[in-house]
Every structure is written in C-alpha cells, then in structure tokens.
N, C-alpha and C positions, 0 to 999 in steps of 0.2 A: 381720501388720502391723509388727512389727518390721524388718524389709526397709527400711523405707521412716522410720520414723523418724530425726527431722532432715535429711531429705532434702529437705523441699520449699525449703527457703534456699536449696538451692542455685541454684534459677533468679534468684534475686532479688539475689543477688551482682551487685554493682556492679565490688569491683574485677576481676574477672577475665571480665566480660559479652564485654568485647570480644571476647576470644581466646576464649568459646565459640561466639560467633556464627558468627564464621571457620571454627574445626573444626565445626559443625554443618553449615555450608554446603561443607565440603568433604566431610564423611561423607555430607550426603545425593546430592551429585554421586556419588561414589563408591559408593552402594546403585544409585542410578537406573539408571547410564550407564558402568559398568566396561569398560574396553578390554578384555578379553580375551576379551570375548561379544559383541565388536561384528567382524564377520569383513573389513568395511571397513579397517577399523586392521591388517591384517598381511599378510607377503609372499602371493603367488598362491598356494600349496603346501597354506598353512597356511588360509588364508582358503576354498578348497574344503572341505577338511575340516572346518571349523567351522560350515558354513553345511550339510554333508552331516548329522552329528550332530544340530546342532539344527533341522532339517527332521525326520531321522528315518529308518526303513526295516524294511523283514522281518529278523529273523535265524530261525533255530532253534534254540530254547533246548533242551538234552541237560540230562535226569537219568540214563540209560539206555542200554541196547541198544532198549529197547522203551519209554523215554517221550522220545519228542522231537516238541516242540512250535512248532509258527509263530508268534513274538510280533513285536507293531510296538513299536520299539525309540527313543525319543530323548533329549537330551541339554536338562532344563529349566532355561534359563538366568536362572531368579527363584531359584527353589528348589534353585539348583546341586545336582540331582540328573539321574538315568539310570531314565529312567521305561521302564515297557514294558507293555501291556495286554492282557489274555488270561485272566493268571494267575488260580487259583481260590483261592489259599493263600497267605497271609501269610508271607514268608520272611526279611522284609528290612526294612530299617528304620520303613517304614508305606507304609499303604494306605488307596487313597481307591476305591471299586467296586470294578471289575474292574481298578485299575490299582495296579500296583507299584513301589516306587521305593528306587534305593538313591543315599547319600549320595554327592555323589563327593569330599567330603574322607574317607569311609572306605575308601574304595579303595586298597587298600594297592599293588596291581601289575595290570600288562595283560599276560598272557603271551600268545606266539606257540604256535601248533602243540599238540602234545599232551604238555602240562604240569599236566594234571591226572589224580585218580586216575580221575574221570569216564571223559576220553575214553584214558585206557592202556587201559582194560576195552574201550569201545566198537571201538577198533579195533586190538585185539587180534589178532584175525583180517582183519583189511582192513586194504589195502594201497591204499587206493583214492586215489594222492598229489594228484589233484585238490583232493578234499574235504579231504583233512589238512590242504591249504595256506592254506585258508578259514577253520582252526579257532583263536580264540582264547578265553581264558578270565580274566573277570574276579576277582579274588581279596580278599576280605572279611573280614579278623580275626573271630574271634569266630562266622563263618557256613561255611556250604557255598560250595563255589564256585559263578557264575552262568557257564557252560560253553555256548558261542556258535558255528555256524556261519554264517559269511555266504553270500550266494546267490551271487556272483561273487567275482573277484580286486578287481576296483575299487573296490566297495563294500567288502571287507575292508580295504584299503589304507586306505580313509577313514575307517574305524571306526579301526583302530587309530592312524592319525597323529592324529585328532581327540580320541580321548579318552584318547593319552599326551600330548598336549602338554596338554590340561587337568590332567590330574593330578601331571606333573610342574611346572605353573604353580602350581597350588597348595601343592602340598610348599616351593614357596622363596618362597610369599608374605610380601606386609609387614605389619606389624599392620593399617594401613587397607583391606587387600582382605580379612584372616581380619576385621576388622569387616563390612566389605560380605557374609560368608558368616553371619556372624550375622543381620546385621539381616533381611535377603532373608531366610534360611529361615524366620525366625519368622515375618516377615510374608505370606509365602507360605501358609505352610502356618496361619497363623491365618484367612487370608481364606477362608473355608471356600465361599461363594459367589460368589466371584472377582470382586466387584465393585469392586475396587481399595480399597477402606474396610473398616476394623476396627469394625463393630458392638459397644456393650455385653456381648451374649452369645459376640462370638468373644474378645473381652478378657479373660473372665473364664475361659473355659478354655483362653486363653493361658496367664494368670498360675499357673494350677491345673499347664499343663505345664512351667512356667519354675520346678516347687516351690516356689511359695509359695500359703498361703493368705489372702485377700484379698473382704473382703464388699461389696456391691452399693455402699457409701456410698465406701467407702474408693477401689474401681475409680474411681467419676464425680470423686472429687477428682484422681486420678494424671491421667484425662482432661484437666482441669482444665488443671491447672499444663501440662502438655505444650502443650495449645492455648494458652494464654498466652504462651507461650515463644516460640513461632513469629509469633503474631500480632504482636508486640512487634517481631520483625526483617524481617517482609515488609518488601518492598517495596510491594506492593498491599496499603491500609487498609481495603479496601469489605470484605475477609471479616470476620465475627463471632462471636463465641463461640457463640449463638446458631443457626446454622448445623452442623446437628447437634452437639448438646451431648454428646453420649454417643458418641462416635465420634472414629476415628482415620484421617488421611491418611498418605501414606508421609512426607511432612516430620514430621508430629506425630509418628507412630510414634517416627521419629529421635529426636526428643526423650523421648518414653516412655522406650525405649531407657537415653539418657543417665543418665533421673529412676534406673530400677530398677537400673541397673550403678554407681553412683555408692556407693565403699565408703567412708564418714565416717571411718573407724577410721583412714586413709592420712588425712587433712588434718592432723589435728596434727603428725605429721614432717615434712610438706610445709613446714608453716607455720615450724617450728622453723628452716629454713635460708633460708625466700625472700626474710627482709629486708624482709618487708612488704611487696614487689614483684607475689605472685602467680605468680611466675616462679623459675627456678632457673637459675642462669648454671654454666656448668661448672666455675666456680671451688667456689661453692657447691655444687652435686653431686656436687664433688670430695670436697668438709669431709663430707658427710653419706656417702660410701662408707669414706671414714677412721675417720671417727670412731663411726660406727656398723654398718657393716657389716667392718672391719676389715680394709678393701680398698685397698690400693693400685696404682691402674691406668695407664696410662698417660696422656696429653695426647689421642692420638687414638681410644685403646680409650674414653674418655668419650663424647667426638662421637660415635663410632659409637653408644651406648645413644643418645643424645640423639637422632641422624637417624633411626632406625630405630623410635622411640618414640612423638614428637613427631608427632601428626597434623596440624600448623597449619602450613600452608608458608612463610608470614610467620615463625612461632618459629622453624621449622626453618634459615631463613637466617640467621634474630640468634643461632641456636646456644644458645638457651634450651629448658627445658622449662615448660609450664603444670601446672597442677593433675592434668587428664586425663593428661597425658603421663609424669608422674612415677609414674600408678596403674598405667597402661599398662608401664614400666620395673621396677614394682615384681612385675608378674606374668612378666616376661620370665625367660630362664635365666638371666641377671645375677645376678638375685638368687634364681635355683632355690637351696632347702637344702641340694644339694649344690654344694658346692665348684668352682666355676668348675674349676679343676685337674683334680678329681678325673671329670670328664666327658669328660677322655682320656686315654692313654697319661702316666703319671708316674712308674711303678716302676722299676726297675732291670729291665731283662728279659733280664738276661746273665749271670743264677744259672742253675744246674743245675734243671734239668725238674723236679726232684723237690721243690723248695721251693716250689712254687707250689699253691694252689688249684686246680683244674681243673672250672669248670662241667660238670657230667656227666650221663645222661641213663640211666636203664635202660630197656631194652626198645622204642627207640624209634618203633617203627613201631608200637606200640599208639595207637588212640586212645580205647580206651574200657577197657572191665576186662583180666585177665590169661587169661580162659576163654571167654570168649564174642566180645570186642571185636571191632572193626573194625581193620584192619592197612591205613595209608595209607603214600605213598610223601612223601604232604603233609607226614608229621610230620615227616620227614627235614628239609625245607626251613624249615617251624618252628624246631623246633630250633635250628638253626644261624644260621637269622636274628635270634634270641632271644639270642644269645650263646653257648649249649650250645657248646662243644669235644671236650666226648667225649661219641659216640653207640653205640648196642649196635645186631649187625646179628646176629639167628638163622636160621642158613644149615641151610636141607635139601635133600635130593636133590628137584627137579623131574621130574614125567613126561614131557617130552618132552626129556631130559636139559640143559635150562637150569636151574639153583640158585633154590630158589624162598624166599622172608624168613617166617617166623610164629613162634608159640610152638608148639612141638612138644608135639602129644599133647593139644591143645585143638583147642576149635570154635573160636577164630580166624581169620581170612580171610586168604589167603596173597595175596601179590605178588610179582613179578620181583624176584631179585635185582638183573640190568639194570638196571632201572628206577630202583632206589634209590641205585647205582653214579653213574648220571647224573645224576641228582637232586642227591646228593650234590657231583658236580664241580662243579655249577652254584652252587650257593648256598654252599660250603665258606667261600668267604673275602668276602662279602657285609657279613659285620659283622664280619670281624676277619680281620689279615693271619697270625694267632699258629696254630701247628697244630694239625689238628682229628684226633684220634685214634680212630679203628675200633676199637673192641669187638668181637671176633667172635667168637661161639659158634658152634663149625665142628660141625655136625652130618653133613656131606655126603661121599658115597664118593669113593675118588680119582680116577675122572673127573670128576665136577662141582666136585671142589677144583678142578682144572685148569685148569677151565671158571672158577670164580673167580678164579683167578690172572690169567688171558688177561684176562679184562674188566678186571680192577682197571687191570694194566699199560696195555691200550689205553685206557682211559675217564680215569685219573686221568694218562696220560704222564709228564713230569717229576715232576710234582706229588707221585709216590709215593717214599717215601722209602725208597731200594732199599740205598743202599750203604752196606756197615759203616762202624761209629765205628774211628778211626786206632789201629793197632798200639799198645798202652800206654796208651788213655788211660781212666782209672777214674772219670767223673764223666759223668752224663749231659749233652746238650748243653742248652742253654739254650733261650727261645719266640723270643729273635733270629734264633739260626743256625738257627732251623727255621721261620720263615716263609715263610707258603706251603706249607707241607709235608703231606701227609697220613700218618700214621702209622698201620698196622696192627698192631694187638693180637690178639698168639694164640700157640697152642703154634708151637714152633718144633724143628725134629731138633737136638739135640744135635753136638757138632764130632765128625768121626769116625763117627756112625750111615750105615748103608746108608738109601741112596732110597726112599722109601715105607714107612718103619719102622710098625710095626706098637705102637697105643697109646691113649689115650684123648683122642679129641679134644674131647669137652666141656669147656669153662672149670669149668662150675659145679657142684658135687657138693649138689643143690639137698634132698637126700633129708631133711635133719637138721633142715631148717626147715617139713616138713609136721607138723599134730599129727594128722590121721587116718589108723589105720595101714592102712586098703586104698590111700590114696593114697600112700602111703611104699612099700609092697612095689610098688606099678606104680612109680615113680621107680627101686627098685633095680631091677626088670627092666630100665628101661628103658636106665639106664647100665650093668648089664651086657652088653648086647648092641649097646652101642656104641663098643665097642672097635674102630676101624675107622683106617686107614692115613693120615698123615701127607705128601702129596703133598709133592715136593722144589720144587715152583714155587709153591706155596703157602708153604713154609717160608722161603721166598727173600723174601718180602716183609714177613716178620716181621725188625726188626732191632732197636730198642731198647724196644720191649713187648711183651719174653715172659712170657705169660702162665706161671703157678706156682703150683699150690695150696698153703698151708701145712701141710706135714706135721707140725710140731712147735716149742715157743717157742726153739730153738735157731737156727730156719733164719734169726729175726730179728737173727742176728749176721753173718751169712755176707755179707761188704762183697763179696765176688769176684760176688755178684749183681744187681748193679746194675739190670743193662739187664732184670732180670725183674720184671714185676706182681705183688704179694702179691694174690688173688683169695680175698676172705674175706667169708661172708655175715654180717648184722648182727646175728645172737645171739651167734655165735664172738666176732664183734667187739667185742660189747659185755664180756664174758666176760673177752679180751684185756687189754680198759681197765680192766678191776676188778681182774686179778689181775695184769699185765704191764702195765702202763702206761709208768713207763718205757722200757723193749724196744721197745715200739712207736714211742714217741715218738723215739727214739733212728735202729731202723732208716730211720724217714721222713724223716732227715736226706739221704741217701743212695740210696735206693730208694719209690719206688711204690706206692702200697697204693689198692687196686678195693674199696670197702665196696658190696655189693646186698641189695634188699628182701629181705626171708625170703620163702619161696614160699604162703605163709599170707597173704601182703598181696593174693588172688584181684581184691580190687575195685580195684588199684592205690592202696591208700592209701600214704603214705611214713611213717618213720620219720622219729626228730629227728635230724637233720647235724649238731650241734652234738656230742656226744659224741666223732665220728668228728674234727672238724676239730678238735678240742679235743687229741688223741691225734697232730697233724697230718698226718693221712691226707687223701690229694689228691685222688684221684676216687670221690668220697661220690657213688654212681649215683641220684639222683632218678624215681619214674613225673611226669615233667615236664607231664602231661594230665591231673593231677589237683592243683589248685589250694586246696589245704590249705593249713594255718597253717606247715606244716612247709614247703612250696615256697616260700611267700612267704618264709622265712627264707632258703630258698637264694638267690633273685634277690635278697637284701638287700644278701647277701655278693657277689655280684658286680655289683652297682651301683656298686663301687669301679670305679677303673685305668679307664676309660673305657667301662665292661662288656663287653673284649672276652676275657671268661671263662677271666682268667690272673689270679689275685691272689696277690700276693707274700705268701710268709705271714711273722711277727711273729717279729724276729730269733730270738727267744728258743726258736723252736721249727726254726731252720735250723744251730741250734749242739750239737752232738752232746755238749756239756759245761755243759749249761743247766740249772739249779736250780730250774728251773719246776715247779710241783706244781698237780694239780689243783684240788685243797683249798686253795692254800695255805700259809701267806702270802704274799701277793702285797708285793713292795718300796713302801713311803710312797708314791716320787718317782713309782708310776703314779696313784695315786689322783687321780680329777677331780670334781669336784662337777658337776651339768649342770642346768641352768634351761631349762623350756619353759614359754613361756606359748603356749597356745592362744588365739589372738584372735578369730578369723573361720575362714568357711568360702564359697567363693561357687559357684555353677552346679554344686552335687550333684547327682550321678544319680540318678532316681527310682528309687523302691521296687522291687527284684527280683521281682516277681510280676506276676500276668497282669492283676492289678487294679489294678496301677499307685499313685496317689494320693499324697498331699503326705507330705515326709519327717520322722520328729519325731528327728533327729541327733544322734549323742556320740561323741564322738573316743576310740579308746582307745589309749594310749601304752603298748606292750611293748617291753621290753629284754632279750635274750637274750646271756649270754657264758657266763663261768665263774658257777659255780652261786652264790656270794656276790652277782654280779651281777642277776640273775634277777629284775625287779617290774611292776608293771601299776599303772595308775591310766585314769582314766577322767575326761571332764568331767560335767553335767548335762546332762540332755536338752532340746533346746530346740523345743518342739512348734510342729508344719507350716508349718516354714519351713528347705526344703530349698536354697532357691536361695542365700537371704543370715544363715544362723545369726549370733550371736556369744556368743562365751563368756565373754572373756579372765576365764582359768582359769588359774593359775601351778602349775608343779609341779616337784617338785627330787630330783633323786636322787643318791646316791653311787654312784660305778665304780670299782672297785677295778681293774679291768684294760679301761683303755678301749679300746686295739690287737683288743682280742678281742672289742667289746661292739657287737652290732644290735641298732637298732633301728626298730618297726614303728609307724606310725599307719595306724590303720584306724577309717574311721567306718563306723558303725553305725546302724541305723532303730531304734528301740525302739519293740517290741511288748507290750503286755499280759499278749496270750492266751498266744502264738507265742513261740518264740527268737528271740531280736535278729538282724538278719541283717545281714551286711558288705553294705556297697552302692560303699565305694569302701576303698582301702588304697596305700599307699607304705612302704619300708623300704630301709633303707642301715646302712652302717657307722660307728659314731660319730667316726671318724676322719674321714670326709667331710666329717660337718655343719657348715655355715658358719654363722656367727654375727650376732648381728643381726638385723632384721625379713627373713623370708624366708620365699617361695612355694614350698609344696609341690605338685608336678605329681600327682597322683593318679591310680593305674590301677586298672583292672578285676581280678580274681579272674584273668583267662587274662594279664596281665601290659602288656593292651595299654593307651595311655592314655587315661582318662575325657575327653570333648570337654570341656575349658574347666572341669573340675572341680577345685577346689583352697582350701588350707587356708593363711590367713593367720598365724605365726607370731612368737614373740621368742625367738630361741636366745643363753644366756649357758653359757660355765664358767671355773669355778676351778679354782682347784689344792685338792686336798682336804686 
C-alpha cells in the first residue's frame, strides 16, 4: 500500500489537468496504434516482412543433432513478443499452454548462418549449403539460444528483415514507444482471457506481478480514480462509473498505469524550480542541473533532454517540461549516477600498455565449472561484448589434426579452435575499438601450432598484430596506437634460438595451487611430458606479450623486459604483496603482470581483484561466468572510461617514484567525505526463485579500496513492496583514497528462514559518481540490465 500513498491527488490536480489530459491522450494513441506494427506506414520491402512475421510460419527449432522440432513461429504485436507453439518446456520468458514467448526488447541479436554453439555441432559434419543458408539464430542474455531454420530462402529473408528491423527499432526507441512497450505488455499479458478488459481478478495479479502487494479494497479504489480520470476527459458522457465498476479498459488501464508509476518523492524538486507554473522552461532546468546536479550543459544538450523526455507534443513545441516529463528526465542517462563523461572514452589513452587496468577473463570458453563444465564458442562473444579485453584460449592437439579449445586433462567439452578464431574476429571490436589480447595456453604439437598460426594470420588479417616495436624503443605502445589490434600472448623463441626449439610450452606451472597431493603428482606428470617444440610461425605472432614465469623477486627489476608478461598464480601473488610489495608495484610501472585463479578454484569461484590492482597489476584473470561479489567488483572497476575495458590507473601507481603504501598514510588533500541518501527504489525484479512473490527490499551499500577504506551499511527492510519501496535513509562515509575506492549497491529480498538474496546490484568507481538526485540503472547477477529496475538516490561530498 505504500506504492500508492499520496497518489490519488494526483488526478485531482487542477493546475497541471490540462497537460496530463494531452500526454494521456497521446500515450493512449501511442499503446493503441504505434506505427511501427502498422505494415501500411512503411516502404514495400519492409511492409512484406512485417505483415510476413506478424501472420507467422513453420520454422525448425534445433536443440541438437537429434531434437529438431516444427514450431509455428509469429511476431505478437500487443505483447511485442515472438511467440511460437509446440513447445512442451518453459525456456523463455512465459508461457501461456502450449505456447511460448520471448520478449523482443530482450533480444539482444539476430544472427545469420551458423553462429551458434547449437548449429557448429549440428553441422559439423554437413556441408549441406542449402540448409546452412536458411539457418539463423536468435540470441537471449541470460538464456540458451533459440536456433531456427527456415523452410525456404524467401521465408528466411523475411524472418530475418522483419525481425531486425523490429529489434533494431527498438534499440533507438523514444521514451513514448519504450512506454507503449510497457503499457501493451502488461496489458496483454494481464488480459488472461483476451477479452480486451482488465477484470478485478486479473488486476490483482497484475499488481502481485508489478511487486507490490495490494488488498481487494485498495485494487477497487486504484480502479476508482483511473475510471474517473478518464471519464472526466471523454468526450462521450453516456459512459458511467457504474458500467463495470471493478474493471479496466485500455484508456483506464492508461491511466492505472500513470496512478502506480507516479513517483511523489520527484514533485518536491519539480516544484522547487517551476515557478508555480507546473512547468519547467529550460532556463529553469537549467538552474536545477546547476545547482543541483552540478551540471553545466549546454543551450541545445538541454532541448535535447527536454524533446526526448517530454511526452506532450504541445510542451515539446513551447520547449517545456511537465511534471511527467521532468520524472521521465529524471530516470533518463542524464542523470544516470554515472557521470555523463564517464559513459565514454575520457582517459588519456596515449600511456604505455602497462599503466592501464585491462578487463580480463580466465579460461574463457568455460561456462560452467573448471572439471566438468561446458566449453562454448558463445563465451568468446560474451566476453568481448561485455567489455573483457583479455580473453584465455587452451589450445590442444585435435584428432583430425585441427587445434581443438578445453581445459586439459578434465571432462570438459572441447570446441574448434576455428571456430573461436572466428567468433573472436567477429565480435573483437563490437564494444570497443582499444586491443583485445589472446591468452594462450599452447598445449599443441608443432604441426597444430602451425595450424594455429595459419588460422590466426587468415581469420584475424591485418587485425593481427605481427610487427615488431621500432629499433630502440623501451616502453610499451599505448591502447591508441593499438586500435583495433589483436595481440597474442605466449612463449615466444628467444633472438638467436633455432626454429622449433625445443621447451615448455605451458604458460601456467598450475601444480603449486592444488591441495590434493594425487591431483598435484598428475599436474607434475603432466607438465613433465609437456615439454614440446615452439613452432617459428607461432612465435612470429607473439610480439609485445611474452609470456614469462617468475623465477625469482630479482626478475621484478629486469626493465630490458618489458614487452614480457609476469604470469603469476594468486597465492604467489598474494605472497608477493605481503613480502615484496613495493617490487611489484614498482615493476608494474613498466611491465605486465597476468594474476589467475589457483587450480583449487574447480567450481570457478574468483578471488578478490582488489589486492592484485592495489599492487597495480593489469590483467587480474576473472572465471567471468560466475557472478560473485568478487566479479561484481570487477565490472565496477570497468564501469569507468566508457567500459571499453582500459582503465587508466591512479597516477600514483604509473610513477616508479611513488610513496604510496598500502597501509598507509594516505595524503589529507585525498580524503572525501561521501553522502548517500537512499530515497526510492521503482519496478524491482521479483524474487529469484521458482515461487516468485512480492519483494520485502534493502539496499546494501559496499565500498571497496584500500583496506582503511573497506564498509557496508545497509537500509531497513521495507515488506512486499517490490515495485515502489521508499527509504530515504542518509548514510555517510569517510575515503581516505577515493581514486581507488568502488562502490556497489545491491538490493536484496529479506528472508526469515533463508539467506537474503541479491535480486538486483549496480557498482562503479567513486570517481564516477555524479552528484545530486541520481538514477541508478540496475543489473542482473550476469551483468546484463534489470527492464526498468532502478534506485532513486542523493549523492553529496566533501572534502574530508
């Protein structure tokens, strides 16, 4: 019930009646009759294929070599989803019988051909290029893929024009169509017996799915006011209240809609600047980004929030905002808590390689544990669309002599090298233009090095970064002059060695991190008899990350090694920072350092990054498919620089003459004091379990840097009201070193019985954080972001 407290004024507002009438009357145009589902409204091309989708047709849906199934496939233009009927098993976001449906705002991609791990297996062996050409596959964060052949060329043609130009239409939608995606699915998917009306009973487990809870009195009043609202601005007076009382039409809904999304906590700011007006003139939403958001933008970057915001085509001409419009503005990235700035490219990115962070991945074709898991070609593309820049590829001799990717000497599931080669060219520079560095654990004999070498050269062409750095020069090159670039990591022949020297090709001397000694003597078997030959076309591709194990705290002075990777696993490493700390910190001015899990970490859990970046070592390896407290600190850290997985590290650790201490004392002139008030929270994700139900929510605020840094707090828990909490909870910490200091919010369900469980989480770098009232975007555990979920804040600091 809280939701909805001091809400119902709002329809009885006089001064702002008029300009909601207007935006009511344009959102419900906009639910009814959206152009981009009317196949009338666009060129010939495009109008076949949208009239082909949403009619519908056969495809064949592939799990398998041995499950492929005939489903009727269409495109529901209420419920903007991609329905298809057959299915026996729930896979995708709901099911209504026999019918399945996926979102199509979560449709991340529409591949051609055989781009999934699916159909690499399937036609593995077949060569049959009719069928390959038929084959595409839809692609689902957070799911399996949904892996498609069409029955002809024409029908595939229209499958795929029809359902990329929807998904690329939505990707660059305006607020008032991602509204029309709102209103529609609810109301879709609430009318459970399609009779165009919202009964009592589908209202109330509406409300139950919109996370809030809401009793039989309180539903018929929301009823209430919604039908008043409308009835008041028909134009036809014969309708009555009375005319089903307990029910909703798609104009009421509208209004429902407006009643539950209407966040009170934003009128007071509103009101503070409008002058009494109802309105915000850009002069005035000038004063209020100045003087409270601590923004100063430009004349037309204002208009822009204001046209883009402003659902009232009347306000949007006089170049005001209304009440709605300013709420609208206020959840927009404008005022996301990060930093306008900090959402692209801002560093300096003409330092030496070795001063930067580098997003990093261990083992990345895992996607499940280190002994048993599953090895996709997927993860590769993950990865690298996620921001990862450095990926690990473990290369073995294949039987039909092609190099095949797994973790050696496990039940893991092996894949083409090939395959990952391609995978990788395709998606390398998708999120970022900065270069994506190969890990490679070379396990493979000198023909299949060979064979790797030839693929790399053909599949990555230019892109491979073949040719030595210039006679003289002792500094690595920068993520500028290496744009675009792919860089392989691995042993490398020595100047002067004979071709095919004979050596240890394994990066990782992994023996020292098992604690079971039968599992330790099989690791030194197994590196002893992996003593195998250094191919000279394989070592040709190695040019500024040679791999290097540390033999000794001496080799951390040796500057003639630049262009070599210190490869150290994290109990050595940890070891290092307790006894050699300096040393380290020192080399990392200069050189490289690869920190990976200990071989004990079997279920892919991670270690904490922060030790390692604290030390400033660059490629801290992540298992990136296991979504612990510890990964969520890594994507914090690269939430900076526009997260395309190069963050500049903090002068103090790029100067080989730095006075920096772990411990301590940290200089006065860093200390900040930092103020978070938690206000709100609106459209949280339900309960992680199969039982679903309303959310009782608490935000918990962690701060991660230098260990003086180190605190947590928490709000109160505010029971089954997931969709509209409010806290405002003030909380204040000291940061001794803020350059170094993330931080995570994560809200949480609180359970009685059970462990509390994260249901949604966001974190960044406190250098980021913008200041003022500011929208947190909130993601999922796998990184991707929650639909519409987010946390209303007040960000202040001082100087401490």
């Amino acid at each position: 019930m809280r939701v909805f407290h001091g809400l119902f004024g709002f329809f009885s507002s006089s001064s702002q009646s008029a300009d909601r009438e207007e935006t009511l009357r344009e959102q419900t145009k906009a639910v009814m009759r959206h152009p981009v589902f009317n196949p009338q409204k666009h060129p010939p091309h495009v109008r076949d294929a949208l009239e082909f989708v949403i009619n519908g047709g056969m495809l064949t849906k592939v799990r398998s070599k041995r499950i492929m199934k005939q489903r009727f496939f269409r495109v529901d233009t209420v419920a903007l989803t991609l329905v298809y009927t057959g299915s026996t098993k729930t896979r995708f976001q709901s099911r209504a019988g026999d019918q399945s449906t996926v979102y199509l705002s979560k449709i991340k991609e529409i591949r051609e051909g055989l781009q999934s791990d699916v159909f690499r297996v399937v036609f593995r062996n077949n060569q049959n290029a009719s069928e390959i050409s038929r084959c595409f596959t839809v692609l689902i964060p957070g799911e399996r893929t949904l892996d498609l052949i069409a029955p002809d060329s024409d029908s595939y043609k229209l499958w795929m024009s029809g359902l990329l130009y929807l998904i690329r239409f939505l990707e660059i939608a305006d607020p008032l169509t991602m509204r029309y995606m709102f209103v529609s699915n609810l109301f879709a998917n609430a009318d459970v017996n399609s009779d165009g009306v919202l009964d009592l009973k589908e209202i109330l487990k509406l409300l139950e799915k919109m996370n809030v809870a809401v009793d039989h009195n309180h539903a018929m009043q929301i009823c209430q006011a919604a039908k008043k609202f409308v009835l008041k601005h028909k134009k036809s007076k014969t309708a009555t209240l009375q005319e089903n009382p307990n029910s909703l039409t798609p104009d009421e809904f509208i209004a429902f809609c407006n009643l539950v999304e209407r966040q009170e906590e934003v009128k007071p700011i509103f009101k503070k600047y409008d002058g009494g007006t109802g309105k915000l003139t850009p002069k005035n939403f000038g004063l209020f980004l100045k003087n409270e958001q601590k923004m100063q933008l430009l004349p037309e970057d204002i208009q822009e929030i204001i046209e883009t915001c402003e659902s009232c085509p009347d306000l949007r001409k006089k170049h005001v905002l209304c009440a709605s419009g300013f709420q609208s503005a206020m959840r927009s990235m404008w005022m996301d808590i990060r930093r306008v700035e900090c959402q692209y490219v801002y560093q300096d990115m003409n330092q030496p390689l070795c001063h930067y962070f580098v997003n990093s991945s261990h083992n990345t074709y895992l996607a499940q544990d280190q002994l048993t898991g599953r090895s996709e070609v997927e993860c590769y593309v993950n990865a690298l669309r996620s921001g990862i820049r450095c990926i690990e590829v473990d290369c073995w001799d294949g039987s039909n002599g092609l190099p095949i990717v797994y973790h050696g000497f496990t039940l893991t599931s092996k894949i083409s090298f090939k395959d990952v080669m391609l995978a990788i060219n395709k998606s390398a520079f998708e999120a970022s233009e900065y270069p994506v560095i190969i890990s490679v654990e070379n396990h493979c004999s000198l023909s299949q090095q060979k064979t790797m070498a030839e693929l790399m050269r053909d599949i990555f062409g230019s892109k491979l970064l073949t040719v030595p750095l210039p006679e003289g020069m002792r500094i690595l090159p920068s993520p500028n002059q290496l744009k675009n670039k792919i860089i392989i990591k691995g042993k490398k022949l020595s100047s002067g060695t004979e071709p095919d020297f004979m050596g240890e090709v394994s990066d990782d001397d992994e023996t020292g991190e098992f604690d079971d000694e039968q599992v330790k003597k099989g690791m030194k078997r197994k590196i002893k008899g992996d003593r195998r030959v250094i191919a000279k076309e394989f070592s040709d591709c190695v040019v500024i990350c040679q791999c290097c194990t540390l033999k000794s705290v001496r080799d951390l002075e040796d500057k003639s090694a630049f262009k070599k990777v210190k490869n150290i696993p994290e109990r050595r490493a940890l070891n290092l920072i307790q006894n050699h700390f300096q040393k380290l910190l020192f080399s990392n001015t200069w050189q490289m350092t690869r920190i990976y899990p200990a071989g004990t970490r079997t279920n892919s859990s991670n270690f904490d990054p922060l030790p390692f970046w604290r030390a400033g070592c660059q490629l801290v390896a992540m298992n990136s498919q296991t979504p612990d407290l510890q990964m969520q600190v890594n994507r914090a850290l690269f939430e900076d620089n526009g997260g395309v997985g190069y963050v500049l590290k903090p002068d103090f650790m790029r100067n080989e003459n730095t006075e920096y201490s772990l411990e301590g004392p940290y200089p006065p002139e860093w200390r900040k004091l930092l103020i978070i008030e938690v206000i709100s929270g609106f459209q949280l994700p339900k309960k992680p379990t199969k039982m679903g139900g309303i959310l009782d929510p608490f935000v918990k605020i962690q701060i991660f840097g230098v260990p003086a840094d180190t605190q947590e707090v928490r709000t109160k828990t505010i029971e089954d009201n997931g969709f509209h909490p409010v806290w405002n909870e003030k909380f204040e910490f000291v940061i001794n070193c803020p350059r170094f200091a993330v931080i995570l919010f994560r809200v949480f369900d609180n359970d009685d019985w059970k462990k509390d469980k994260v249901v949604a989480q966001y974190g960044l770098p406190m250098n980021c954080i913008g200041t003022g009232y500011r929208t947190i975007h909130l993601k999922a555990a796998d990184g991707y972001a929650v639909k519409a979920g987010t946390l209303f804040v007040h960000i202040a600091t001082e100087d401490g």
